[in-house]
Each structure stands twice: as C-alpha cells, then as structure tokens.
C-alpha positions in Angstrom: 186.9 108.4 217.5 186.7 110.4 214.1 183.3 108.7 212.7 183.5 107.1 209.1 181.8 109.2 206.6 178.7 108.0 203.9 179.8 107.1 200.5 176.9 108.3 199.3 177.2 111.6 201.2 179.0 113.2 198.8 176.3 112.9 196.7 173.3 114.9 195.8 169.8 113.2 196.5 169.2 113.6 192.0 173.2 112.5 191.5 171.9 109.4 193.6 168.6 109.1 192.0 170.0 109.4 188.5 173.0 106.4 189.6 170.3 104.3 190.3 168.5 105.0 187.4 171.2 104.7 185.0 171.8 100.9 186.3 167.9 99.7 186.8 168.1 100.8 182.6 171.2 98.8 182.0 169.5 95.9 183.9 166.9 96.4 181.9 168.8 96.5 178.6 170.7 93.1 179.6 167.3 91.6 180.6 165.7 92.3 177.5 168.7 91.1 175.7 169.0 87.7 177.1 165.2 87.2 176.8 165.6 88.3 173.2 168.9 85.9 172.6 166.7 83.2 173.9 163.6 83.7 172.4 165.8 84.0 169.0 167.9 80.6 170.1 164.4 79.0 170.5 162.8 80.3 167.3 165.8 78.6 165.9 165.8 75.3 167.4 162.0 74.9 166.9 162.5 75.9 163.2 164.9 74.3 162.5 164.4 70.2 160.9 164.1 67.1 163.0 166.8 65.0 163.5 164.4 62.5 161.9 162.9 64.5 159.1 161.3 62.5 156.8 161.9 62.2 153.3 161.0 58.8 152.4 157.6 60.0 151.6 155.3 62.6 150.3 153.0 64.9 152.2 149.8 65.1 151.1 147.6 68.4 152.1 144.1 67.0 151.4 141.6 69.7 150.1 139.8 71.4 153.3 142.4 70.9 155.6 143.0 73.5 158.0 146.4 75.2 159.3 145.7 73.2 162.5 145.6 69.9 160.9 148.3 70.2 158.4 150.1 71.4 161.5 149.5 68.8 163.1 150.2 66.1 160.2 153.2 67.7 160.3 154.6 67.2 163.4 153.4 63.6 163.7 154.7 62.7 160.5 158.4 64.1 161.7 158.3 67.4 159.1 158.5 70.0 162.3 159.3 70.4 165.7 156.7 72.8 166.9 152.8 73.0 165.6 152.5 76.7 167.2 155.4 77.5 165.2 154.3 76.6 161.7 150.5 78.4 162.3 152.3 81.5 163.7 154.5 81.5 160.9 151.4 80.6 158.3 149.1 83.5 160.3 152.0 86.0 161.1 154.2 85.8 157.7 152.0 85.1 155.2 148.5 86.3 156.3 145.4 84.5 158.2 143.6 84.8 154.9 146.0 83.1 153.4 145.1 78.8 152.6 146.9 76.2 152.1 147.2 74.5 148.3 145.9 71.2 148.5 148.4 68.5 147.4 151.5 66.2 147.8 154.7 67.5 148.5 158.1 66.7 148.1 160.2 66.9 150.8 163.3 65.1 149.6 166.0 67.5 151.9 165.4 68.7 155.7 164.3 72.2 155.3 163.3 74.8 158.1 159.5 75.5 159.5 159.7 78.8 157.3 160.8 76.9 153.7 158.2 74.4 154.5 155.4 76.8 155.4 156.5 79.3 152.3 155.9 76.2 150.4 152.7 74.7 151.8 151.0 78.7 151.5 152.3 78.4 147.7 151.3 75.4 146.5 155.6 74.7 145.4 154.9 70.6 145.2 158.5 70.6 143.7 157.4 67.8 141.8 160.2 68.1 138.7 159.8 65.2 136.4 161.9 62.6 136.4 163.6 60.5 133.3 163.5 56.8 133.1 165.1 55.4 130.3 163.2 51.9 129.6 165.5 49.4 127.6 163.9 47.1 125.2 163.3 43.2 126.3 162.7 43.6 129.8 159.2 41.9 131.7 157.3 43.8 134.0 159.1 42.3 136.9 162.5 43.7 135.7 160.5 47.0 134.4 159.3 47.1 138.4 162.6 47.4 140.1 163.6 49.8 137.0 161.1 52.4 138.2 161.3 51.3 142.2 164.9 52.4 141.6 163.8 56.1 139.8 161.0 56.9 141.6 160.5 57.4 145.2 157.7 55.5 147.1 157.0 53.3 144.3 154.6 50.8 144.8 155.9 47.7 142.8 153.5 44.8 143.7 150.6 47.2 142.4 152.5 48.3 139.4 152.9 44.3 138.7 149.3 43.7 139.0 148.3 46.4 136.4 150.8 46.2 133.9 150.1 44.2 130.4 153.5 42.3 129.6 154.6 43.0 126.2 152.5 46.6 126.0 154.6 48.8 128.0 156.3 50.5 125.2 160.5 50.7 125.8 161.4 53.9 125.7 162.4 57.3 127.7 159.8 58.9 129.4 159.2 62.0 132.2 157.6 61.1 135.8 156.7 62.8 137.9 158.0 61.9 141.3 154.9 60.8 142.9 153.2 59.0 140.0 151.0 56.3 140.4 151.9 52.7 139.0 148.4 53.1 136.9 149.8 56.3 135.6 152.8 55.3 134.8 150.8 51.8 132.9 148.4 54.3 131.2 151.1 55.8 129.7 153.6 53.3 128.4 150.4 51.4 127.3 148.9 54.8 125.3 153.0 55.2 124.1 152.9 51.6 122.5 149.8 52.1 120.6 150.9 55.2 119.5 154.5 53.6 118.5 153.2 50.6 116.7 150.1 52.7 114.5 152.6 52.2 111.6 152.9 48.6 111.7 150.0 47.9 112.2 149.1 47.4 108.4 151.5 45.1 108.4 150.5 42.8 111.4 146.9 42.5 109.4 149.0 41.5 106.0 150.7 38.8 108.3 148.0 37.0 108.8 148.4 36.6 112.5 147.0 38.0 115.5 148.4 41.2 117.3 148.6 39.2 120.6 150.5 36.5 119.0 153.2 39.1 117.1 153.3 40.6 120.4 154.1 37.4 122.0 157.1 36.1 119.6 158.5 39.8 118.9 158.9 39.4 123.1 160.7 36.2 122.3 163.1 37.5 119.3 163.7 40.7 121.2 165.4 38.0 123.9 167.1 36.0 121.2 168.9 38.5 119.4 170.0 42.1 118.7 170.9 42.6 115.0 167.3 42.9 113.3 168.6 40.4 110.6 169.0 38.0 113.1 165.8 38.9 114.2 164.1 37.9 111.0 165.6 34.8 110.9 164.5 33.7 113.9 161.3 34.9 113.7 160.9 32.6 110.1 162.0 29.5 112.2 159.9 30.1 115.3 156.9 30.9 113.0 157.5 27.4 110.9 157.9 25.3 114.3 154.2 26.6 115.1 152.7 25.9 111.1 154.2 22.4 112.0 152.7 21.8 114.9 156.2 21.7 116.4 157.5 23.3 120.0 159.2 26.2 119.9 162.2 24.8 122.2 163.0 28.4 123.2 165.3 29.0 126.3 164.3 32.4 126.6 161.3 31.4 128.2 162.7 29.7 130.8 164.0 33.3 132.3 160.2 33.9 132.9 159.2 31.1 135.2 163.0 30.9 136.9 165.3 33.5 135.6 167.7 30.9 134.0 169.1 31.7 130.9 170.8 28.8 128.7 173.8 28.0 129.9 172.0 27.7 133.3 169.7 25.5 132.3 169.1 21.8 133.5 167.2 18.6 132.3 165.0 18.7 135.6 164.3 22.7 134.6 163.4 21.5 130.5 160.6 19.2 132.8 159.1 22.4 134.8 155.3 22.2 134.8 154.6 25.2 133.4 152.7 26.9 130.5 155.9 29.1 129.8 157.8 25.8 128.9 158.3 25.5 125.6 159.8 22.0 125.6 157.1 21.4 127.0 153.8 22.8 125.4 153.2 23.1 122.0 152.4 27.0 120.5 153.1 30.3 121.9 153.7 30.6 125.5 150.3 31.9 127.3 151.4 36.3 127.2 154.7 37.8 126.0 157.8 37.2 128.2 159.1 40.7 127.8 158.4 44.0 126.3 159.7 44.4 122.5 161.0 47.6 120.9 159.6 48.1 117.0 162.6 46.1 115.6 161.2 43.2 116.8 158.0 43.5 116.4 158.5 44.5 112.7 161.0 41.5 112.5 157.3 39.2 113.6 156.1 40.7 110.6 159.1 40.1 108.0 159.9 37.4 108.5 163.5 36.3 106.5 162.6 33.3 104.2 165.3 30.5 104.9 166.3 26.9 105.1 166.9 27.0 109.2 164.6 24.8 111.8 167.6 24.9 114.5 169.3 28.0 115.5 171.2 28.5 118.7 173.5 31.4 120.4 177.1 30.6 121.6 178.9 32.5 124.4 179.7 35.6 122.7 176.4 35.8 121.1 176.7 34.6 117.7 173.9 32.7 116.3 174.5 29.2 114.4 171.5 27.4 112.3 170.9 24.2 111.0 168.5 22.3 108.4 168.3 19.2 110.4 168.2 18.1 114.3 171.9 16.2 113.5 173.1 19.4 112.4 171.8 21.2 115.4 173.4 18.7 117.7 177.1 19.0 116.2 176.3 22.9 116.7 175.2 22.0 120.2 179.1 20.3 121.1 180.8 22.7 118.8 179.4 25.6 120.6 178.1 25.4 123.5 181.0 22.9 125.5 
C-alpha cells in the first residue's frame, strides 16, 4: 500500500513556523479588536443618559464636595449610569487637579457623562434668564401659577407666604431659572418702590395713606381699563368711605371665591368675610390684586362727578347713576 504523504511535509520547519505565526497575529489582531469594539460599545452605553434622566430638577454641587460624591449624587439622582465613568472622565480628560465649581445646574435635556462632566469641571450652570411678563390686576395667587408656569421647580406655597399683595410691581422681568420665590418677592417688591417714587408726592397731597391708595388702586385696576374710567371710579369709591358708606364692590368677591359678578349670588353677598364689601364697611383688610401706575395715579386724581352708583355690563361698559333708583333701572337695563 502506497503510504499517504504529510501535508505539512512539503514544508520547511521556518515556512511552518512562519504559518503559524502569521495566524496566532491575526488571532491576535481579531482579539484585540473585539475587545476594543466592546470596550468602545460599553464606554457608550455607560455614557450615554438614563432612560430616566432627570430634568425636573436642578443639581446642586455644594462647595467641598468631592468627585466621589458628586459622582455619586449623580447616579442616585438618575444623571449617569456609571460613577467610575464620570471620575475617570473628571481625572483622565480634564486633570486630577482639576475641582469641581460649586453650584446648581441645569440639566433641562439628557446629555452624555462627557457634556455633563465638561460642565460640572467648568462651572457652565446654563442658567440663561428667563422672561415673565407680569400683567397688571392679578393677586399673588394668580401671580403664583404665572411664575409655577415660567419657571422650573417653583415653589408656590412659599412664594404665597412671602409675597405682599398689591407690591409686586406688574411688569417684565428676567429670572433666572432656579430663583428663589424670596428672590423673585425682593425684586418685584424693590421694582414697585422704584416705579411708584414719582407718585409718591402725590399720594402725600391726597391726604390718604399709601396702604389705603394701594388698596383701592387694586380695586379700580379690577373695575376698569380706560384710566378715565379709572378716575371716576376711584371719586365714587373714595365718597362711599367719607360717608361712612360700603363700597359694594364685586371685585372683591374674586378674592375670597373667585366669582366675578355675573356669578355672584345672594347667599355669596352674605359670606363672612372681611373681603365682603356688602358686608363691612371701609376698605377691605390688604389689596385684592396688584395695580399697574394707571391705577394707582387714578387713587390719586380722582375725577370730580355727580356718580354714587356705577356698574359694568357684559361687554364692559360702565353705567353710573346719582341715586340708588337710578342704579336699579341700570341694574334691569344691563345686567338681564
């Protein structure tokens, strides 16, 4: 029998050598590659944002903190995937000499490991201002949900408690997205005084207090829009009181219940409350709402005229009257 000869024979003992060789390196090469591939596809995956990243909040980086903390603040608070990550990045990219800028932080998108520890090593709170555009006559109440609306983690109950109704000035002003509610009081509070320096004069030449033109330019600034109107109402309200007469304002009613006059009912005209003005005699006990300088001014100047009795039909027109009789045919005429 004619015996099978060795492949590898033919071969030279180096030729062999030098095979092998040639595919432990390829081996090698592959190896290396997949490790690399994974090690990349990992990097990734770690880096990149939780499914849950949070934005509903700012992160704060108190002074003193150390990479390990903030790395870990950041993983429990759902801003990263992987703690090593972030202080490898922080140590590796930007330098182990390098701190971190003590702050808050808004992280309003998902954004990578990388972005966020590029940001952090900074100090990039990305804290652009915000405009709020405050329209005249609204309380602090209304004013809250305004701001809750423009401003992210806005604490409304605490803003509530702080503000002075009737001395947050209307008007458009730059926040900062994590602004405190005192803040945001100090300011509208230091705008008003600021605002109403040049009427001042003229609240002292009224003859009444500020706290009492504050409280009826809050109740004129409900009534009516055109600053003539204004004035007249402001000369009727401001007789009622000289007379010792209730100011029998609806407006007033929006404070305790949110009812405006064609909501209103006889039981609601009987509410036990200081804000009633059917009620109790004299102004009601602060301003209902926050006045622009028309109104205020229109406290001040008041229009000289014959009116006791004014009221506002559906399409806001305003109709006065001398005498209660006169008031009441208004009343049917108008407000059927």
């Amino acid at each position: 029998m004619r015996r099978r000869k060795n492949f590898w024979s033919q071969f030279s003992v180096d030729q062999v050598q030098g095979v092998i060789t040639d595919h432990r390196y390829k081996l090698t090469v592959l190896f290396g590659g997949l490790v690399l591939l994974f090690a990349l596809g990992m990097i990734s995956f770690i880096s990149t944002p939780p499914s849950n990243f949070n934005t509903e909040e700012f992160f704060t980086v108190d002074k003193g903190m150390t990479v390990s903390q903030i790395a870990s603040s950041l993983k429990d608070k759902h801003y990263i995937r992987s703690k090593t990550l972030f202080k490898v990045v922080v140590a590796g990219v930007y330098g182990a000499d390098r701190n971190a800028v003590a702050g808050e932080y808004n992280f309003d998108k998902p954004i990578t490991t990388f972005e966020i520890a590029q940001r952090i090593v900074a100090g990039d709170f990305d804290l652009t201002p915000i405009k709020v555009t405050v329209p005249e006559g609204l309380n602090k109440f209304e004013l809250s949900a305004l701001l809750d609306k423009k401003l992210p983690n806005f604490d409304q109950n605490e803003f509530i408690a702080l503000a002075e109704e009737g001395y947050m000035f209307p008007d458009t002003y730059f926040f900062v997205p994590n602004i405190k509610p005192k803040k945001v009081v100090e300011m509208m509070r230091e705008n008003f005084d600021k605002k109403i320096a040049s009427l001042e004069e003229g609240i002292v030449k009224s003859g009444r207090s500020k706290e009492d033109v504050i409280k009826m330019a809050s109740i004129i600034e409900t009534e009516a829009r055109k600053f003539e109107t204004r004035q007249i109402i402001s000369d009727i309200l401001w007789r009622r009181l000289d007379t010792d007469m209730p100011l029998q304002v609806d407006v007033t009613f929006k404070y305790v219940n949110g009812k405006t006059t064609f909501d209103l009912t006889l039981d609601d005209l009987n509410i036990d409350s200081p804000y009633n003005s059917y009620r109790y005699k004299g102004l009601p006990p602060t301003p209902i709402a926050n006045p622009g300088l028309d109104s205020i001014l229109a406290a001040i100047s008041p229009k000289d005229t014959k009116y006791l009795f004014f009221l506002s039909d559906h399409y806001g027109n305003m109709h006065y009257a001398v005498t209660f009789d006169e008031h009441k045919k208004n009343k049917a005429m108008y407000l059927q």
